[in-house]
DSSP file (Angstrom, degrees, kcal/mol; ACC not computed):
  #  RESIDUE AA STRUCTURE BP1 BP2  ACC     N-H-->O    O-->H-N    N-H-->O    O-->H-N    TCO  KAPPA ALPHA  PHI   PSI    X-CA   Y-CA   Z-CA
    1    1 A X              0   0    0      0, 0.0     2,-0.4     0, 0.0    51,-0.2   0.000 360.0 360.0 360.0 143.4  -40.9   38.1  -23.7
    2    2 A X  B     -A   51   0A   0     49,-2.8    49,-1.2     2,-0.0     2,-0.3  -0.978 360.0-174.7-104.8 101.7  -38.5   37.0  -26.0
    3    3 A X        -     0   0    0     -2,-0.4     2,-0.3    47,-0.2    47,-0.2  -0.517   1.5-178.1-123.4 157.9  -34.8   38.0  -25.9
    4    4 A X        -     0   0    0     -2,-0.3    45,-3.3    45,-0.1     2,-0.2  -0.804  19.1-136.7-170.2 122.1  -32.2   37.1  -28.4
    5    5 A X  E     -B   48   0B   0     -2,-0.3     2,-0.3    43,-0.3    43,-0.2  -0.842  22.7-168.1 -50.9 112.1  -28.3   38.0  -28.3
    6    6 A X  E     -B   47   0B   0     41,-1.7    41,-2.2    -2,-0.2     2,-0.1  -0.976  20.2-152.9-128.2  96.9  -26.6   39.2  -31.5
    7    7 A X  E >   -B   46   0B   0     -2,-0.3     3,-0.8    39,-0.2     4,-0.2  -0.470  37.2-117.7 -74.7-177.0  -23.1   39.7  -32.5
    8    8 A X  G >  S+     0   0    0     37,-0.6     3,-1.8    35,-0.4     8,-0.1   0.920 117.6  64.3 -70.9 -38.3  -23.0   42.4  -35.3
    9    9 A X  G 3  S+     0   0    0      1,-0.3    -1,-0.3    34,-0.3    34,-0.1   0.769 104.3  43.5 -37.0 -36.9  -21.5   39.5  -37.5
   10   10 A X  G <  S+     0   0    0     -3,-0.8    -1,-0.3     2,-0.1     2,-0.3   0.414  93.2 105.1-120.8   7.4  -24.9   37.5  -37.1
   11   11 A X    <   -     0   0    0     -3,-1.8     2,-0.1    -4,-0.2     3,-0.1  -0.618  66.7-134.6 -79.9 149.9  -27.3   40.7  -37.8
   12   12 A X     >  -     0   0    0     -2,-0.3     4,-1.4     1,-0.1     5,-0.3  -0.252  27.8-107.8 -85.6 151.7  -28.9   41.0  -41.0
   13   13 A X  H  > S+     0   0    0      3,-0.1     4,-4.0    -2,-0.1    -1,-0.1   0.943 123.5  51.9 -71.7 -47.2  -28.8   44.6  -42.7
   14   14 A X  H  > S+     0   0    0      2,-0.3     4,-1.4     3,-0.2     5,-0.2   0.934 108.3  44.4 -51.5 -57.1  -32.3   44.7  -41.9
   15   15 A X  H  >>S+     0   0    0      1,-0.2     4,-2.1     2,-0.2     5,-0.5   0.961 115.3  45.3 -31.6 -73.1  -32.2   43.8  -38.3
   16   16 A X  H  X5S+     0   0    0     -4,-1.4     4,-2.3     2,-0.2     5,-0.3   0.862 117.5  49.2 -63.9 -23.7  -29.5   45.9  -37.5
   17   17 A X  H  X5S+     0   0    0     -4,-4.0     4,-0.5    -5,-0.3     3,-0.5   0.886 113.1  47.5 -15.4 -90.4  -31.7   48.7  -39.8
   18   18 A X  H >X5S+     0   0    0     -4,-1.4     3,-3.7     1,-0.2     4,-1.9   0.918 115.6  44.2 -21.8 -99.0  -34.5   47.7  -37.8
   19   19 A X  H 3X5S+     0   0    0     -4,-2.1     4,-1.6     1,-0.3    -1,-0.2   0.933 117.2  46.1 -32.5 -38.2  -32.0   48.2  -34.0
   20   20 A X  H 3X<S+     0   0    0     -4,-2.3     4,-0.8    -5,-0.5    -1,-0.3   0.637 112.7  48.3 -90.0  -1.4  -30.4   51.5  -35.1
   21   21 A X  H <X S+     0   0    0     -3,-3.7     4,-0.6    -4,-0.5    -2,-0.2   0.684 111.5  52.5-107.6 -21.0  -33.8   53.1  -36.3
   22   22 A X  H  X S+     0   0    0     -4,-1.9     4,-1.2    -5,-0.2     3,-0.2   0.925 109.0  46.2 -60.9 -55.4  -35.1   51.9  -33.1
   23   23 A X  H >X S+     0   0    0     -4,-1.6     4,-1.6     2,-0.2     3,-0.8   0.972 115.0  49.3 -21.7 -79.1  -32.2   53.7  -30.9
   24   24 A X  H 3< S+     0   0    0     -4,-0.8     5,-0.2     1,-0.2    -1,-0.2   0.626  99.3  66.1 -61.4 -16.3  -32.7   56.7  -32.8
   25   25 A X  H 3<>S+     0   0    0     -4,-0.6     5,-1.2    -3,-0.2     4,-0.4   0.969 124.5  17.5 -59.9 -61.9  -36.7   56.6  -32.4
   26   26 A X  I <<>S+     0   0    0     -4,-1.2     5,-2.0    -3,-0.8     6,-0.4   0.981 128.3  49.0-101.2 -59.4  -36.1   57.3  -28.7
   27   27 A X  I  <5S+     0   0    0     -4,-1.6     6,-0.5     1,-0.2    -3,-0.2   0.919 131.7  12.4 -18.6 -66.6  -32.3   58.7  -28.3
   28   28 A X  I   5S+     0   0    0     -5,-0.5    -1,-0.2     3,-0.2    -2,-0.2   0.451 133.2  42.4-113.3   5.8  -32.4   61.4  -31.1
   29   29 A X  I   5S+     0   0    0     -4,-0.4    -3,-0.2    -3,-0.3    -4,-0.2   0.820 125.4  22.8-128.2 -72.8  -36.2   61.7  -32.0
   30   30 A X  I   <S+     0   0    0     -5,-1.2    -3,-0.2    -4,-0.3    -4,-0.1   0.838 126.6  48.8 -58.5 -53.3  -38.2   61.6  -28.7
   31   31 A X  S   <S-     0   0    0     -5,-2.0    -3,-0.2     2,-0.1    -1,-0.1   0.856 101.5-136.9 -60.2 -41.9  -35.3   62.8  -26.4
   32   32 A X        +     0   0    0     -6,-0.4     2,-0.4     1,-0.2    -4,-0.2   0.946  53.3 152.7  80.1  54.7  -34.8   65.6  -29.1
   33   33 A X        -     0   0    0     -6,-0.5     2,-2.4     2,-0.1    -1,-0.2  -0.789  38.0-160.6-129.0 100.3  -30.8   64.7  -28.5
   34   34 A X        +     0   0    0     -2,-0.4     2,-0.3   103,-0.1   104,-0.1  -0.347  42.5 137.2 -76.4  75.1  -28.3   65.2  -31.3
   35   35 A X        -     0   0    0     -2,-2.4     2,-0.9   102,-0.2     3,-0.2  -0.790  61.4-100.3-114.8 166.3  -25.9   63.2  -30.1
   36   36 A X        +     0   0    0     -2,-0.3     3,-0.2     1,-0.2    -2,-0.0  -0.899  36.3 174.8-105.3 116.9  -23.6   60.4  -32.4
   37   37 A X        +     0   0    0     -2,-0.9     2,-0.5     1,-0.2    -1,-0.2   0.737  65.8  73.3 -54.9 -59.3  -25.1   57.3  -31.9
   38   38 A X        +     0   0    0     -3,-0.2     2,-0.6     1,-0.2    -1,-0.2  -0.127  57.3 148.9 -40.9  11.8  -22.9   55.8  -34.2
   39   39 A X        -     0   0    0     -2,-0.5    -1,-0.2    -3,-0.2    -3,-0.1  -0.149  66.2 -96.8 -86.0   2.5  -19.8   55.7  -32.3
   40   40 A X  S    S+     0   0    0     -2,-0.6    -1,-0.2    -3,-0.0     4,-0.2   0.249  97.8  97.9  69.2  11.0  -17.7   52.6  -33.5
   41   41 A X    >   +     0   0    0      2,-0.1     3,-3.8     1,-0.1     4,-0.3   0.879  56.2  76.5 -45.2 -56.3  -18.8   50.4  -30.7
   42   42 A X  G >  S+     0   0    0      1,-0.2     3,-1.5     2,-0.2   -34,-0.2   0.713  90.5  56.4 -73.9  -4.4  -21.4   48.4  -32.0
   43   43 A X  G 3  S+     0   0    0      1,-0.2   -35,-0.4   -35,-0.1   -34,-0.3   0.851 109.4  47.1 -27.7 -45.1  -19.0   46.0  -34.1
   44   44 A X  G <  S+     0   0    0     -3,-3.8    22,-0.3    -4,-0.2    -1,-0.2   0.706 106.7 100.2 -83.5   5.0  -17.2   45.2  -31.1
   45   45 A X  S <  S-     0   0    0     -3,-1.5   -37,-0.6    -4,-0.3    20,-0.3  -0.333  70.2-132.3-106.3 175.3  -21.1   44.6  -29.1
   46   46 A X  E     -B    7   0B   0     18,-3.2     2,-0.5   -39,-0.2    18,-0.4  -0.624  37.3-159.5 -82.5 146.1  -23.5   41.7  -28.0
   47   47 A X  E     -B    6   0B   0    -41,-2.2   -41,-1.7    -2,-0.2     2,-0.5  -0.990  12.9-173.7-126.4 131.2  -26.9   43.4  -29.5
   48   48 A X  E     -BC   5  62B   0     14,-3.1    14,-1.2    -2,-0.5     2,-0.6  -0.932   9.3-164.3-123.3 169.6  -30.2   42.0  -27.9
   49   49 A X  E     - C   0  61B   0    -45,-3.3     2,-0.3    -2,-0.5    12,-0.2  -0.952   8.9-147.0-145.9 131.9  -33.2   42.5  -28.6
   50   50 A X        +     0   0    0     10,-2.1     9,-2.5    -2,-0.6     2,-0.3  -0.648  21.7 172.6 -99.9 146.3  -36.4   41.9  -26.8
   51   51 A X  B     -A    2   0A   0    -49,-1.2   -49,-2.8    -2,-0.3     7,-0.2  -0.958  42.1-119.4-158.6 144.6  -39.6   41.1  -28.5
   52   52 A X  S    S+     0   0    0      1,-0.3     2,-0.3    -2,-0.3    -1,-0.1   0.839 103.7   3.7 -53.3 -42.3  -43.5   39.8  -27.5
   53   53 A X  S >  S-     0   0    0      4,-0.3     3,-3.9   -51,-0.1    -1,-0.3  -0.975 104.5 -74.8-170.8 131.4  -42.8   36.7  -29.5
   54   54 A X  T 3  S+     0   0    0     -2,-0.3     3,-0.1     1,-0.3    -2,-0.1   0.052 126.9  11.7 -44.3 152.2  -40.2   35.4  -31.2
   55   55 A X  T 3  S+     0   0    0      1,-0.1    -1,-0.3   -53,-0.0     2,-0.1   0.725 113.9 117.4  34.0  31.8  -39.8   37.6  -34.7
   56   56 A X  S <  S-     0   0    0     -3,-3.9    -1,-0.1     1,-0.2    -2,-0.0  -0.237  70.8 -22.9 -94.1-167.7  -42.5   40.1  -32.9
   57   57 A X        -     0   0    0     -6,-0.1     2,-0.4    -3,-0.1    -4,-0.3   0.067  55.7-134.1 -25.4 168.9  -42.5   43.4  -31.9
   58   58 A X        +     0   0    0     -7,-0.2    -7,-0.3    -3,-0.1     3,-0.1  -0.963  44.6 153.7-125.9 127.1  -38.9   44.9  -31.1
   59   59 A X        +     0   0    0     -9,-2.5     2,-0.1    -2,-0.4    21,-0.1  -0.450  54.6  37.7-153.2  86.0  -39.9   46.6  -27.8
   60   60 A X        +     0   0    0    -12,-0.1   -10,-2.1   -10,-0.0     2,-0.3  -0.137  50.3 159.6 125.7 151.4  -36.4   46.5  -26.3
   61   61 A X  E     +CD  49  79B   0     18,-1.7    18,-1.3   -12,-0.2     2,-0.2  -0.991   9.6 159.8-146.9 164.2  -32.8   46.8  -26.6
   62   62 A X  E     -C   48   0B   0    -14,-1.2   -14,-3.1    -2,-0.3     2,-0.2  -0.838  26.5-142.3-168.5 162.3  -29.7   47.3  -24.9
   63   63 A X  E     - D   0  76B   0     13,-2.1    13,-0.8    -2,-0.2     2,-0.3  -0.552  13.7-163.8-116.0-178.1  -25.6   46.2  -26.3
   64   64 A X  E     - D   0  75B   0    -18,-0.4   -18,-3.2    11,-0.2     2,-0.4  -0.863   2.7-166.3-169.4 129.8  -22.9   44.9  -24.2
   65   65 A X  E     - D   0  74B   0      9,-1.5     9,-1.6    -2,-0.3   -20,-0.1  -0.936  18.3-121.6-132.7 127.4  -19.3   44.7  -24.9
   66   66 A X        -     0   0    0     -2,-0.4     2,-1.6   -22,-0.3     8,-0.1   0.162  49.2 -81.8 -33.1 159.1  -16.3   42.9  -23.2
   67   67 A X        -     0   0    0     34,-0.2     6,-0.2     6,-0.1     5,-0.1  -0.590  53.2-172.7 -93.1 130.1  -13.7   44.6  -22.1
   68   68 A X    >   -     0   0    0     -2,-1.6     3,-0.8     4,-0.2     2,-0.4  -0.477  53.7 -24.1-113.2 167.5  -11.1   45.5  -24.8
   69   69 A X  T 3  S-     0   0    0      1,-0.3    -2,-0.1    -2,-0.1     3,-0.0  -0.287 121.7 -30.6  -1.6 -73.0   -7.9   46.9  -24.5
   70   70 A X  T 3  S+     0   0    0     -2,-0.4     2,-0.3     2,-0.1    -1,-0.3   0.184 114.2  97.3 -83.3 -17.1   -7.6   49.0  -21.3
   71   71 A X  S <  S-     0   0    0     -3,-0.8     3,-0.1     1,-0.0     2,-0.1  -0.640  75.2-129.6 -84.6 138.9  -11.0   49.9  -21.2
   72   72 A X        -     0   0    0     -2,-0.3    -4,-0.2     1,-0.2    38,-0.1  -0.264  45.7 -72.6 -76.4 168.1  -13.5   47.6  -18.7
   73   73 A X  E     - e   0 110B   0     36,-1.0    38,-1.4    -6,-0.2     2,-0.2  -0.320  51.2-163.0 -74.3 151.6  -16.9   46.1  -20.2
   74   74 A X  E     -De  65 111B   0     -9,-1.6    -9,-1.5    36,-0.3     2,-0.4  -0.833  17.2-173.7-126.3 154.6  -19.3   48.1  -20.8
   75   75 A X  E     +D   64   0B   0     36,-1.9     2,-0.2    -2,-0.2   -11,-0.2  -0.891  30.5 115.9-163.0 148.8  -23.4   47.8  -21.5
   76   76 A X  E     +D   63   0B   0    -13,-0.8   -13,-2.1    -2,-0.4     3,-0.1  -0.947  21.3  88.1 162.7-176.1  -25.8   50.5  -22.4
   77   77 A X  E     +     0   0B   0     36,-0.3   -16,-0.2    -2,-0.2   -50,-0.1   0.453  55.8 173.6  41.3  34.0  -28.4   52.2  -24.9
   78   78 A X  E     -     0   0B   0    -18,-0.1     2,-0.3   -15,-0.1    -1,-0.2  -0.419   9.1-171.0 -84.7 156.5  -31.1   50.4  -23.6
   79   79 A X  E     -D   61   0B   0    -18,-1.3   -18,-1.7    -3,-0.1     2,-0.3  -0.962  16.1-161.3-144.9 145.7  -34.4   51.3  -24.9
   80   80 A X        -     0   0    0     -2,-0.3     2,-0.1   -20,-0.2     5,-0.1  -0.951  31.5-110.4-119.9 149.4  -37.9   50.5  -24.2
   81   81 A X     >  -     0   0    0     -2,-0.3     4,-1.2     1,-0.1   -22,-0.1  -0.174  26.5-128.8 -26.3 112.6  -41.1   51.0  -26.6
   82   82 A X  T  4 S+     0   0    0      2,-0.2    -1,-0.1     1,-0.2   -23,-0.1   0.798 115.9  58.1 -60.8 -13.8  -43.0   53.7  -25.2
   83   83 A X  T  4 S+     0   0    0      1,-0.1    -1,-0.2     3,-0.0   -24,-0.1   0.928 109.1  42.1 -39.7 -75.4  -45.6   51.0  -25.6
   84   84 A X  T >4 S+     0   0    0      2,-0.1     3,-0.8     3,-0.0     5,-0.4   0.187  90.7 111.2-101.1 -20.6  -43.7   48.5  -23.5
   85   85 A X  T 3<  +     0   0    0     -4,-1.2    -3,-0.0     1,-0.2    -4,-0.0  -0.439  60.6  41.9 -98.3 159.9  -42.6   50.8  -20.6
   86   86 A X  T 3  S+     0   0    0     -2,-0.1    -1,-0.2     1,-0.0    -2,-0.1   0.373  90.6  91.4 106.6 -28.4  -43.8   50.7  -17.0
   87   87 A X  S <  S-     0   0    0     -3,-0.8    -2,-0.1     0, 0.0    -3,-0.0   0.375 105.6-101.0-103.3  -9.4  -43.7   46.9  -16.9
   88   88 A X  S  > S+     0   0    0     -4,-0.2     4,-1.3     3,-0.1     5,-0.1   0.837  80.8 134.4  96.4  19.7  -40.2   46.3  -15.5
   89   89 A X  T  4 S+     0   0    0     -5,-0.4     4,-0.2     2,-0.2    -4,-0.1   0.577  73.6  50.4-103.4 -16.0  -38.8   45.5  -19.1
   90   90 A X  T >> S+     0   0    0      2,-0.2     3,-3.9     3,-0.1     4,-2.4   0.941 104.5  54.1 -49.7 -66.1  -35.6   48.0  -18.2
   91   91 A X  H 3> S+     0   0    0      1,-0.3     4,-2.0     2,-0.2     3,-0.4   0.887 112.1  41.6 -50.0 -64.6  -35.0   46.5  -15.3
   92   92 A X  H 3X S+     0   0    0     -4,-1.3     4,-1.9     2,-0.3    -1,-0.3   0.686 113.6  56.7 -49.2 -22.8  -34.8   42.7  -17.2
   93   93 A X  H <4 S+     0   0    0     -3,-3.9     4,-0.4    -4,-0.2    -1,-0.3   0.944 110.0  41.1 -87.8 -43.2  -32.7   44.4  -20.0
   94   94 A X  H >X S+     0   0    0     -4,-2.4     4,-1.5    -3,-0.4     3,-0.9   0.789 117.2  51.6 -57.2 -37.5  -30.1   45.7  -17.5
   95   95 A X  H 3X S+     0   0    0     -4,-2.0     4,-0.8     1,-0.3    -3,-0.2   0.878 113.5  43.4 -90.5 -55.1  -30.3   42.3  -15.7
   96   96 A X  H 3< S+     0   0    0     -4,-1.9    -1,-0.3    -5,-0.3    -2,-0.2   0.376 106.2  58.2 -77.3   4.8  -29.8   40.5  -18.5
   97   97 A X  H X> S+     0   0    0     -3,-0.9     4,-3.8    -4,-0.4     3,-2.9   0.788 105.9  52.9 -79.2 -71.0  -27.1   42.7  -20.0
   98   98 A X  H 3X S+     0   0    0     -4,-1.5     4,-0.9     1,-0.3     5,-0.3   0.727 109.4  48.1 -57.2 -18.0  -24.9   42.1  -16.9
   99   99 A X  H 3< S+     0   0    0     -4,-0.8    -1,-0.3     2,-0.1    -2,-0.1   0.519 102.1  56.6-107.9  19.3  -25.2   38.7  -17.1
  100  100 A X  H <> S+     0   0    0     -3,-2.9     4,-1.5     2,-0.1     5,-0.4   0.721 117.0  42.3 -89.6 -42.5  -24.4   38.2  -20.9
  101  101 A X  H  X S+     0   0    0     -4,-3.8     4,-1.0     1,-0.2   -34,-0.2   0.873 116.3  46.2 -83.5 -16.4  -20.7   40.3  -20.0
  102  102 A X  H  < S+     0   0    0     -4,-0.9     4,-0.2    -5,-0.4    -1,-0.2   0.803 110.2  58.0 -86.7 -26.9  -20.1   38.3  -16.5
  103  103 A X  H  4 S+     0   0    0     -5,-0.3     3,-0.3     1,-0.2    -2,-0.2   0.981 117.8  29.0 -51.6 -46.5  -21.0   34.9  -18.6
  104  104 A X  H  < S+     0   0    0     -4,-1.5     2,-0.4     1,-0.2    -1,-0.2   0.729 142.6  18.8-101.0 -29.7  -18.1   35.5  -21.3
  105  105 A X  S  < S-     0   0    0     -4,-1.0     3,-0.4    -5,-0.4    -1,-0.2  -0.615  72.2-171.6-168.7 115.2  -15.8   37.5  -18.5
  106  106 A X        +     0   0    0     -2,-0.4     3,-0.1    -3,-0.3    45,-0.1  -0.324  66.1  33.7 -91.3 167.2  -16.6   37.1  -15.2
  107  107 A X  S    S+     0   0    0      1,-0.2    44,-0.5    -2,-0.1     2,-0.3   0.747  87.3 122.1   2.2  75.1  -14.7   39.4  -12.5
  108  108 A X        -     0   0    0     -3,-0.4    -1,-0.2    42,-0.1    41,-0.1  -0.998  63.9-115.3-123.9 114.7  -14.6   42.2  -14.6
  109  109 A X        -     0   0    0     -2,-0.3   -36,-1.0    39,-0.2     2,-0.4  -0.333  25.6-153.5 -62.1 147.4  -16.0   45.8  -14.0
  110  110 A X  E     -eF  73 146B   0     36,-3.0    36,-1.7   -38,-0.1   -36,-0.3  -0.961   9.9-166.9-127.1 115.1  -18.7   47.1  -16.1
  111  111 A X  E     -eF  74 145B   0    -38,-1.4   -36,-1.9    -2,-0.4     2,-0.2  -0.354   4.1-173.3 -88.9 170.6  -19.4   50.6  -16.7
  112  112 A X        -     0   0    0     32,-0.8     2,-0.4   -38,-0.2    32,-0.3  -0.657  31.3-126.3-140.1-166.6  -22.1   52.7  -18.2
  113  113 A X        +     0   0    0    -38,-0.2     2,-0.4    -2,-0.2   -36,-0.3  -0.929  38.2 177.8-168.3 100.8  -23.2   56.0  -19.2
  114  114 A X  E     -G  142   0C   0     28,-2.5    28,-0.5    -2,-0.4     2,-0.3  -0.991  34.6-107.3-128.1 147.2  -26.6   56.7  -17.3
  115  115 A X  E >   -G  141   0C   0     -2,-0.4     3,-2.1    26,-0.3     4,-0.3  -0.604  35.1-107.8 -80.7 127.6  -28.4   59.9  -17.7
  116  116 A X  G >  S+     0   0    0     24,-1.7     3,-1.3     1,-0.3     2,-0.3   0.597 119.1  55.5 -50.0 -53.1  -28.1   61.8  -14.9
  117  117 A X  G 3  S+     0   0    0      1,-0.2    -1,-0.3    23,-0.2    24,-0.1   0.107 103.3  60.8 -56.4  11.3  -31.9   61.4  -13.7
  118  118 A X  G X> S+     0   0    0     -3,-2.1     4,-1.0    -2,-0.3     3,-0.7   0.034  71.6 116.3-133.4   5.3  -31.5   56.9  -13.7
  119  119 A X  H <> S+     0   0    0     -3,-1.3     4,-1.1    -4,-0.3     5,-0.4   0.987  72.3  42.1 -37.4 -64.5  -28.9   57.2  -11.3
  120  120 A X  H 34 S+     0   0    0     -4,-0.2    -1,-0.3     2,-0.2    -2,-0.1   0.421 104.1  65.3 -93.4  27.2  -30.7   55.6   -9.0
  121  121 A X  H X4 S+     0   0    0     -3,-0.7     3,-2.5     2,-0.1     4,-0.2   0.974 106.2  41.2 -11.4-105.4  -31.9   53.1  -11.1
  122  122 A X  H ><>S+     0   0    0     -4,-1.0     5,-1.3     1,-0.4     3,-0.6   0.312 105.0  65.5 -63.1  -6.3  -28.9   51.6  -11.8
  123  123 A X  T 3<5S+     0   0    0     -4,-1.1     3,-0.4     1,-0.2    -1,-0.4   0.397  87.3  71.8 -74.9 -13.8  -27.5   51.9   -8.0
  124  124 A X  T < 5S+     0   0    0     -3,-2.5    -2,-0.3    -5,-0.4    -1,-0.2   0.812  98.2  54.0-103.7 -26.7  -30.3   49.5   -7.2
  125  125 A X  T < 5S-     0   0    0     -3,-0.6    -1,-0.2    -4,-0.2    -2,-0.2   0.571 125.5 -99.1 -75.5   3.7  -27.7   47.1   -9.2
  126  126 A X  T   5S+     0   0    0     -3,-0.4    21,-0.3     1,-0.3    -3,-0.2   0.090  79.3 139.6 117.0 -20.5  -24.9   47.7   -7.3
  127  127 A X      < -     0   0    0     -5,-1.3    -1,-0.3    19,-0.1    19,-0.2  -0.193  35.9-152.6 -70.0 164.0  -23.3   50.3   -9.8
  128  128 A X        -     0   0    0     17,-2.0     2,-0.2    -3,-0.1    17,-0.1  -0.570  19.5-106.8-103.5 172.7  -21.6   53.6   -8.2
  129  129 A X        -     0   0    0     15,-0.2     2,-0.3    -2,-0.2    15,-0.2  -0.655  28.4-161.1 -90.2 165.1  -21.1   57.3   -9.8
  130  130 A X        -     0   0    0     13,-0.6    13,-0.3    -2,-0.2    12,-0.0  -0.917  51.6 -35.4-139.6 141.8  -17.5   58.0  -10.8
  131  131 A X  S    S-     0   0    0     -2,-0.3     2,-0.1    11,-0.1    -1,-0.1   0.381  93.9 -15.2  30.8-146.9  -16.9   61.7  -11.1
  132  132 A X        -     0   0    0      1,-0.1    11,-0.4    -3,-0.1    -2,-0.1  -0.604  68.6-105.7 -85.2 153.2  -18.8   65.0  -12.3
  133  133 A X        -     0   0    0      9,-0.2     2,-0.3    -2,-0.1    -1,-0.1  -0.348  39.7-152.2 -57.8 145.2  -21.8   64.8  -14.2
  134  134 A X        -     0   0    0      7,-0.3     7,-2.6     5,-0.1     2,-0.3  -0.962  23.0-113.6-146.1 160.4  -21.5   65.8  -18.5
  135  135 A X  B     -H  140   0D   0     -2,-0.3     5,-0.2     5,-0.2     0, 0.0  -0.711  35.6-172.6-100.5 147.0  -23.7   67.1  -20.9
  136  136 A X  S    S-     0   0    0      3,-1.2     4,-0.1    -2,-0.3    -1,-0.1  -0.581  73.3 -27.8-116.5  27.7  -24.2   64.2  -23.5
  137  137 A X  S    S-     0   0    0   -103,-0.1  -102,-0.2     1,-0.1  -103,-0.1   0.778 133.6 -47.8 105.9  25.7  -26.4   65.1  -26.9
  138  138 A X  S    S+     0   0    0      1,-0.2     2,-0.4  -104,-0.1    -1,-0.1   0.755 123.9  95.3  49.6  21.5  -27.9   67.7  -24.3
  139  139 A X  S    S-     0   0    0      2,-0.1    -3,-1.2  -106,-0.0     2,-0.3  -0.989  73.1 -93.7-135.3 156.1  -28.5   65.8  -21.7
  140  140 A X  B     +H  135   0D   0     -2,-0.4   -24,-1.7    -5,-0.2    -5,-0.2  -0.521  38.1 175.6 -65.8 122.6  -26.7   64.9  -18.2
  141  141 A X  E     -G  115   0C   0     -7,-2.6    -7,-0.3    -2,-0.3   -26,-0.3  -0.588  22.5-170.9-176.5 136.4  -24.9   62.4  -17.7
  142  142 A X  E     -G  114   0C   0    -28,-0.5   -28,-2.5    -2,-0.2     2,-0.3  -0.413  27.5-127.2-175.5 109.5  -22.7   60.6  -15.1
  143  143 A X        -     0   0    0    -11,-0.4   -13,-0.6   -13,-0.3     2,-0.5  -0.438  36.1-171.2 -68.2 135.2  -20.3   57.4  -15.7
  144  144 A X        -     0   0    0     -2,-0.3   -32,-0.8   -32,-0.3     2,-0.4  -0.983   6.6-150.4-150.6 147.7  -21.0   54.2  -13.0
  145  145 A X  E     -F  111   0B   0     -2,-0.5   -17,-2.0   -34,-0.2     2,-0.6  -0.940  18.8-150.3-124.9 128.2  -19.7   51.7  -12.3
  146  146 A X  E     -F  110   0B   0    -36,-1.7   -36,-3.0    -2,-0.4     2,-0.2  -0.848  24.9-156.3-113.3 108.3  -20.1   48.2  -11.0
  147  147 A X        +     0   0    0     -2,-0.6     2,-0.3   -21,-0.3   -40,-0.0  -0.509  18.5 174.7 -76.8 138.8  -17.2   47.1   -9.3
  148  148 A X        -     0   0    0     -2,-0.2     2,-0.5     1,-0.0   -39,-0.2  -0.623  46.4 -42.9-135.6-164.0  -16.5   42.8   -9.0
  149  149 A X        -     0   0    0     -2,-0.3     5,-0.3   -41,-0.1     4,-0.1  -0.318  60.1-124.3 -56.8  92.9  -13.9   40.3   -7.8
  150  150 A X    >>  -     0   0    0     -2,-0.5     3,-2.7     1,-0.2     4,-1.4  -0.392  26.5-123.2 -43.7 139.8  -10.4   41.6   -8.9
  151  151 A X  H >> S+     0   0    0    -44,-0.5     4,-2.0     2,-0.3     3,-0.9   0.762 109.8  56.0   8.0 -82.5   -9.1   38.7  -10.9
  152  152 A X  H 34 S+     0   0    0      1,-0.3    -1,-0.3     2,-0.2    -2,-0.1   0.432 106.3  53.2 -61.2 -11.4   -6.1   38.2   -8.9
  153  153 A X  H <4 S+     0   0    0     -3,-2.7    -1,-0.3    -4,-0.1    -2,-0.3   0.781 103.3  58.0-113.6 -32.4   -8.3   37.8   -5.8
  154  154 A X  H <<        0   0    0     -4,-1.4    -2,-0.2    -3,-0.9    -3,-0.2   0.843 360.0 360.0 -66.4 -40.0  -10.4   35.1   -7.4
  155  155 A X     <        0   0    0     -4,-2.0    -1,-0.2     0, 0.0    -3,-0.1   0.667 360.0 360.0 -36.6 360.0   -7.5   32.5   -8.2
């Protein structure tokens, strides 16, 4: 597998074409969720994209962003090929997400947005739920959070 890290700066219009028609293939077309994809994040994100071979299939994604102003880092939409799924290639996208945001700021918490049914999925990295579950696009789903080293406690 082949992984490659992206600011939006270094995407092509065709890549990111190619990453947002992919998102919406599974998000809003298979999930059958009219939700806004678009939200004004991905400017501020890391975009990767997973591939057989370098410039091959796109059979993963997921974005990342530091944290900016008051809000902690964040990393989510990942998506696997329905081809591609089954093989642990979530698990590697999540793995590698969290260590693209601890690389560039380390002891920082990182939240998500996990549909309600991946909880525990993503508890198997250490994140927690934070409050009530919320409908999403039609679907459930539950902010968590993966807590690290305050700052002040690592000096």
């Amino acid at each position: 597998m082949h992984y490659r890290w992206s600011t939006f700066d270094d995407l092509s219009a065709a890549r990111l074409y190619e990453l947002l028609g992919f998102r919406q293939s599974v998000f809003i077309v298979e999930q059958a969720s009219a939700f806004q994809d678009l939200d004004g994040r991905d400017p501020f994100c890391w975009h990767l994209s997973a591939r057989d071979r370098p410039g091959g299939e796109l059979l993963g994604y997921a974005r990342c962003c530091g944290p900016r102003d008051d809000a902690p880092a964040f990393i989510g939409r990942f998506v696997v090929a329905p081809a591609a799924r089954g093989r642990g290639l979530g698990r590697r996208l999540v793995a590698e997400s969290l260590r693209q945001v601890t690389l560039h700021h380390p002891h920082v918490d990182v939240v998500l947005s996990a549909q309600l049914h991946l909880q525990p999925f993503y508890a198997g990295f250490g994140f927690r739920t934070e409050g009530e579950s919320y409908d999403d696009g039609g679907i459930e789903h539950v902010t968590m959070r993966l807590r690290t080293i305050p700052v002040e406690a690592a000096a």
